[in-house]
N, C-alpha and C positions, 0 to 999 in steps of 0.2 A: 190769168188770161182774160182776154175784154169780150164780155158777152157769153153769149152760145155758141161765136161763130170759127170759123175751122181756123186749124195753123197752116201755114204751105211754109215747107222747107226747098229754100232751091241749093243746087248742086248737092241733093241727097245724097249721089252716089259717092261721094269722098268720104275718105276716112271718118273725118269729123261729122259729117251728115249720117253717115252709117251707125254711127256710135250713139245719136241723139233722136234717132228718129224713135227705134225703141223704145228710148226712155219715154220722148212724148209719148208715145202709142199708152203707154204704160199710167200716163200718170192723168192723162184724158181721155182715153181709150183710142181704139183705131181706125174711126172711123171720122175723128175730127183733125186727124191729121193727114194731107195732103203733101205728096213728095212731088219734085219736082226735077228734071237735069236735062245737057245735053243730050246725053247719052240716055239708051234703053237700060230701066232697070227696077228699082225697088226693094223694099227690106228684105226679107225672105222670103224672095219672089212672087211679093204680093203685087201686080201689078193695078187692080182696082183701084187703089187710091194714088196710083203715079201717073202724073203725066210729061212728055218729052218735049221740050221745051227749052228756048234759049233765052236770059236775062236779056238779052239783047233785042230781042225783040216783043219791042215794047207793048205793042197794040195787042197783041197774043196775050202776053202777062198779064194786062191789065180787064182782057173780058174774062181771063181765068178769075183773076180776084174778084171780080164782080160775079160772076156764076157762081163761085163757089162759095160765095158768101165768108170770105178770109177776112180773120180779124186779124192776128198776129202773121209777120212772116220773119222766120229765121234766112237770111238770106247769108251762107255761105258758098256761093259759088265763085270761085275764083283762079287765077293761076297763081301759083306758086314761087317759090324765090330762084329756084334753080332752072326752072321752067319759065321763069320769065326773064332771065337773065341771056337767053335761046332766042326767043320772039320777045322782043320788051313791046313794040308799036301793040301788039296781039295783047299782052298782060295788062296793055295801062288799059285798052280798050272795055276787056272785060268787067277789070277791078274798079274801075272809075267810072262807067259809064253802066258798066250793069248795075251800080249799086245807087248810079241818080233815076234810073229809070225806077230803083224799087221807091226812090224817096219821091220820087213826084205821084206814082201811085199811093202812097201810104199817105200823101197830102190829100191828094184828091178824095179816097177813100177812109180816110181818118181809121188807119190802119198801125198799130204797135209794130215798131223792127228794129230786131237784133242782128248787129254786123258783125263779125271777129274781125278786129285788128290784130295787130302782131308788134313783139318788140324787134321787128326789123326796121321800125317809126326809126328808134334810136340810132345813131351813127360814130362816126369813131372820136367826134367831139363829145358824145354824151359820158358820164361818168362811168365807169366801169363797174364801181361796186355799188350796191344799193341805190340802185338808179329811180331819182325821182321820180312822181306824177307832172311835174311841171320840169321842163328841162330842155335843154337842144336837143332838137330831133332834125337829125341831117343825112338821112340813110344814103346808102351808097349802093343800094339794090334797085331795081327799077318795084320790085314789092315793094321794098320800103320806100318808097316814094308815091307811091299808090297810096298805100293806108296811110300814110301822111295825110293825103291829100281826103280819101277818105271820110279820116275824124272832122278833119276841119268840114265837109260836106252837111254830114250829119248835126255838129255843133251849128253848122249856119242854117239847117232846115229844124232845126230844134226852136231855135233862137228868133226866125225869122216867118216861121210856118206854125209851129205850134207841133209836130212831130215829133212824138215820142219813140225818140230811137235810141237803144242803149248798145255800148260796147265794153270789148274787151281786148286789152293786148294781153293777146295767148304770147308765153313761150311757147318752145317746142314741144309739141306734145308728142307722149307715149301708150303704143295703141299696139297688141293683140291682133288687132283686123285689117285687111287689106296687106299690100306693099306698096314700098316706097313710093311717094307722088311727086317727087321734084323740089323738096323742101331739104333745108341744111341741117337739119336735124335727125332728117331719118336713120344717120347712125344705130339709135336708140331704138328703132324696131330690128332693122340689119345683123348686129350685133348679138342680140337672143338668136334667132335665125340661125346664125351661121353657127351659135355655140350647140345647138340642137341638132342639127343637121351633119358639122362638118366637127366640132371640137374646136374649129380655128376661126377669126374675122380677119379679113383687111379691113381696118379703119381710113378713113379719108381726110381724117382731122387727127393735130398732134395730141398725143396724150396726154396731155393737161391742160386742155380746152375747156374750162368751166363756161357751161353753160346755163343759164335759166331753160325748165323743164318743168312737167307736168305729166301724169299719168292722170290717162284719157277719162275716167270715172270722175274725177274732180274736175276736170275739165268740161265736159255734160252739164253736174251739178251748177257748177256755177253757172252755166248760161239759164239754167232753170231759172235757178234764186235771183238771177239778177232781175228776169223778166216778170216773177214774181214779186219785186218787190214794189212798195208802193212808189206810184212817180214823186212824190215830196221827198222819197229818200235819195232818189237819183240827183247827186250834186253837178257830177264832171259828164257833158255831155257831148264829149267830145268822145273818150275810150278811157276806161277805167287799169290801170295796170295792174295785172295779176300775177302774185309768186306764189309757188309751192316747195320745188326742186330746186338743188344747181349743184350741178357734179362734172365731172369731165368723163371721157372715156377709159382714161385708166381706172376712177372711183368706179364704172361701172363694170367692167373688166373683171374687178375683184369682188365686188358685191356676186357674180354670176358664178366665181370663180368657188364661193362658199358653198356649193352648187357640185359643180363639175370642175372639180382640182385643176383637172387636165386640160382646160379650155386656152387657149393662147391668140391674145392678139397683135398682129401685125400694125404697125403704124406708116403709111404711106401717104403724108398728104397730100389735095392737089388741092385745084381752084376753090375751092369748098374753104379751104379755112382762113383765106382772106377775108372772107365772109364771115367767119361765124367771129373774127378777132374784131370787126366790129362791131359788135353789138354789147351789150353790158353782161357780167358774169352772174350779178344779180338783182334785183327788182326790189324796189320799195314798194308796198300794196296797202301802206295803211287807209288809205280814203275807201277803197274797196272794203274794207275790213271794218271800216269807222260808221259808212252809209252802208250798205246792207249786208254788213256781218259775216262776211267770206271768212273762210276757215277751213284751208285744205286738208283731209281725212290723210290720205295717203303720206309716206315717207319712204326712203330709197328701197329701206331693207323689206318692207312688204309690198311694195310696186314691184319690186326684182322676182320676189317668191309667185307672188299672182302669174305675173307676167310666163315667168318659165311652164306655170302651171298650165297653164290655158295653152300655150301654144304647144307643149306635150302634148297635151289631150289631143288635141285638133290636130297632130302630128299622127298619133295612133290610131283617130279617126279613119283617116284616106290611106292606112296601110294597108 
């Protein structure tokens, strides 16, 4: 981290922010970390360190980061692929213009920022298996067209400002916390769920949809390490590709099923899996791997056990 001076995370409240704010609070403590979203909220109803606020509005954002003396901003607040697929004018607005308003701040303010991208860059020209770091990127989602546009933002405020901003194309990630946000992946939480709750899932994608995937622990980590690591090791400064996972819903099906025999899932798909057939099954990550030594912890059969584990408990929790 640069300095003494605080983190602000904006769109706390999702998934991915909910997951990471902890860790920061944890690893700086919690008083240099700053949350930020549309919506009213905060970690564990801490609301001291939150404030409500829109990426969009820019003049706000930037006396925030001046008052609060911010040195790094994790800025994931965004809409999502299925959710932008609904309102796209609304998605490109957010995802493109909230994330120039973070880069002309972090110019001004000689401020560190982390974006997440997404392999939804990639499209139905890109390779399917072992999908490069350099390649066609032709999404067919109005997300994937966003973070497209995105990386290249970042690469050109890197290149042309002097802006150290680093990224990541997440897959899908898998997460314990919240529900589903409008992303084509959310299967992968859905799916536990329902095998906890009902014994049965209707899936939305056909069962043998290999997907690149992530459980949410590794998916934190890496935002940490990458922002920790020194700028000389940062090569691609456009979005770094990251793999961990890649299974389909039937692999997870049965991984669950080692679990609870009796679980049975339904295959029904709809609009969702024209989607998810474009994007690649699996990810090339060596340059993440090469420049700062990524190394995901997790694999299917202990993501599955964690997973079941935590969302029981939190099950017998509110009984």
């Amino acid at each position: 981290m640069t300095g003494g001076g605080k983190i602000l995370v904006t769109g706390a409240c999702g998934r991915f922010g909910a997951a990471l704010v902890p860790r920061l609070k944890q690893v700086y403590g919690d008083k240099r970390v700053l949350e930020c979203d549309v919506v009213l909220g905060g970690s564990a109803g801490d609301i001291t360190c939150f404030r409500q606020l829109s990426v969009l509005d820019k003049n706000e954002l930037h006396n925030l980061v001046i008052r609060e003396k911010i040195a790094d901003i994790y800025h994931l607040a965004a809409s999502l692929t299925v959710a932008g697929e609904k309102q796209p004018k609304q998605a490109w607005e957010l995802n493109v213009q909230g994330l120039i308003n973070v880069l002309d701040i972090a110019k001004c303010e000689n401020i560190r920022v982390f974006w997440p991208s997404s392999i939804a860059v990639f499209g139905p020209n890109s390779p399917r298996a072992t999908c490069p770091q350099f390649t066609v990127t032709e999404p067919s989602t109005i997300y994937g067209i966003s973070k497209v546009s995105g990386e290249l933002w970042c690469k050109y405020y890197y290149e042309h400002y002097g802006v150290d901003v680093r990224s990541i194309r997440y897959p899908g990630i898998i997460s314990h916390r919240n529900t589903s946000r409008g992303g084509t992946t959310d299967y992968t939480i859905e799916i536990f769920q329902g095998a906890l709750a009902k014994r049965f899932y209707n899936c939305y994608l056909k069962s043998h949809t290999t997907l690149p995937l992530m459980y949410m622990p590794d998916a934190v980590r890496a935002a940490v390490e990458l922002m920790d690591a020194p700028s000389s090791a940062i090569k691609v400064r456009s979005s770094y590709n990251l793999s961990a996972l890649s299974f389909s819903p039937k692999d997870l099906e049965m991984a669950i099923r080692n679990y609870l025999p009796a679980f049975q899932v339904y295959y029904k798909p709809d609009f969702r899996q024209q989607i998810a057939e474009s994007w690649p099954a699996s990810i090339d990550d060596r340059y993440a791997r090469q420049d700062w030594n990524w190394r995901p912890e997790y694999n299917m059969e202990s993501m599955t056990a964690d997973m079941l584990e935590k969302l029981d408990f939190s099950k017998l929790l509110n009984t």
